[in-house]
N, C-alpha and C positions, 0 to 999 in steps of 0.2 A: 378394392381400389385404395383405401385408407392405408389397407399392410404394407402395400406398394409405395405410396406415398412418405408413411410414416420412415420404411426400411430406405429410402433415398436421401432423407434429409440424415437420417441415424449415418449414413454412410459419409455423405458430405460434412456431417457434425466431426465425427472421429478423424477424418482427411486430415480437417483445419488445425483440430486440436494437435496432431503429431507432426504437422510443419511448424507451429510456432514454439515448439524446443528446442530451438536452437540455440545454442551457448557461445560465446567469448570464447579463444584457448585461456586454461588457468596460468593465472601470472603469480609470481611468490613476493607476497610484502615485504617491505625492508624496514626495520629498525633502527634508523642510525645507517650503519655499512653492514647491518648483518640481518639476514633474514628471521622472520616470525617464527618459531618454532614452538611445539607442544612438547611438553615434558612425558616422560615414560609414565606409564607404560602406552602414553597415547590417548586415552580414552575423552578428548576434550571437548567442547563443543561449543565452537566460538558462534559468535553472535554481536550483532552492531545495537547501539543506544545511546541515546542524547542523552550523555552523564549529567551536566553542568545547565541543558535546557537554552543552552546557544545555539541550536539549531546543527551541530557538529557530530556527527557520528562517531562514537571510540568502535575499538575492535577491543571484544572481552575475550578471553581464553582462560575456561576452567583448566584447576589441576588435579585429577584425580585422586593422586595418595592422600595430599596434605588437603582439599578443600578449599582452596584457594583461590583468588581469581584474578589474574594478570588483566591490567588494562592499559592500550597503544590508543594515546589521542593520535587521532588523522590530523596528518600536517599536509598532504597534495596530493594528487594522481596515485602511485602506487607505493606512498612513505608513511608510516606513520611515527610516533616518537616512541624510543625504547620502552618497554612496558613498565608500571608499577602496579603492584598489589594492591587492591580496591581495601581500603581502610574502613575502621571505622573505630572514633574515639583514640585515632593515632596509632591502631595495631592494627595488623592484616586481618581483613575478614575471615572466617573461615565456615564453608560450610560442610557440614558432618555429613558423611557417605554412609549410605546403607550397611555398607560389607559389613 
């Protein structure tokens, strides 16, 4: 009676879990008038962070070749502002890749 039991709630557990991924259609950020894009060869892997601790979310986007890390403060809805290069000491950061 327990197998039974336990196999009913396991079945109603997995149900629940694969109706609630449901997603948004993707939308493409804009820059300015021009969309967010990742530099070649692509490998980036953007990510949101309270740079400044204002409670405001930027959008990061590493660069693969150079080590780099572009950052778009969120200005509204789906804008943020043209990216700059995350500094430090007044020169682009850079972080060194394995290759």
């Amino acid at each position: 009676m327990k197998r039974l039991w336990f196999s009913a709630l396991l079945v109603a557990a997995s149900s629940a879990c694969t109706n609630a991924a449901d997603f948004e259609p993707p939308v493409r950020l804009k820059a300015g008038d021009d969309a967010v894009r990742v530099q070649s060869p692509g490998y980036a892997a953007p990510c949101l962070a309270d740079l400044k601790g204002d409670g405001k979310m930027s959008l990061l986007v590493g660069q693969f070749a150079g080590g780099r890390i572009q950052v778009f403060e969120y200005l509204k809805g789906e804008k943020v502002a043209p990216g700059d290069w995350l500094e430090v000491d007044g020169k682009p950061a850079e972080v060194p890749g394995v290759w």
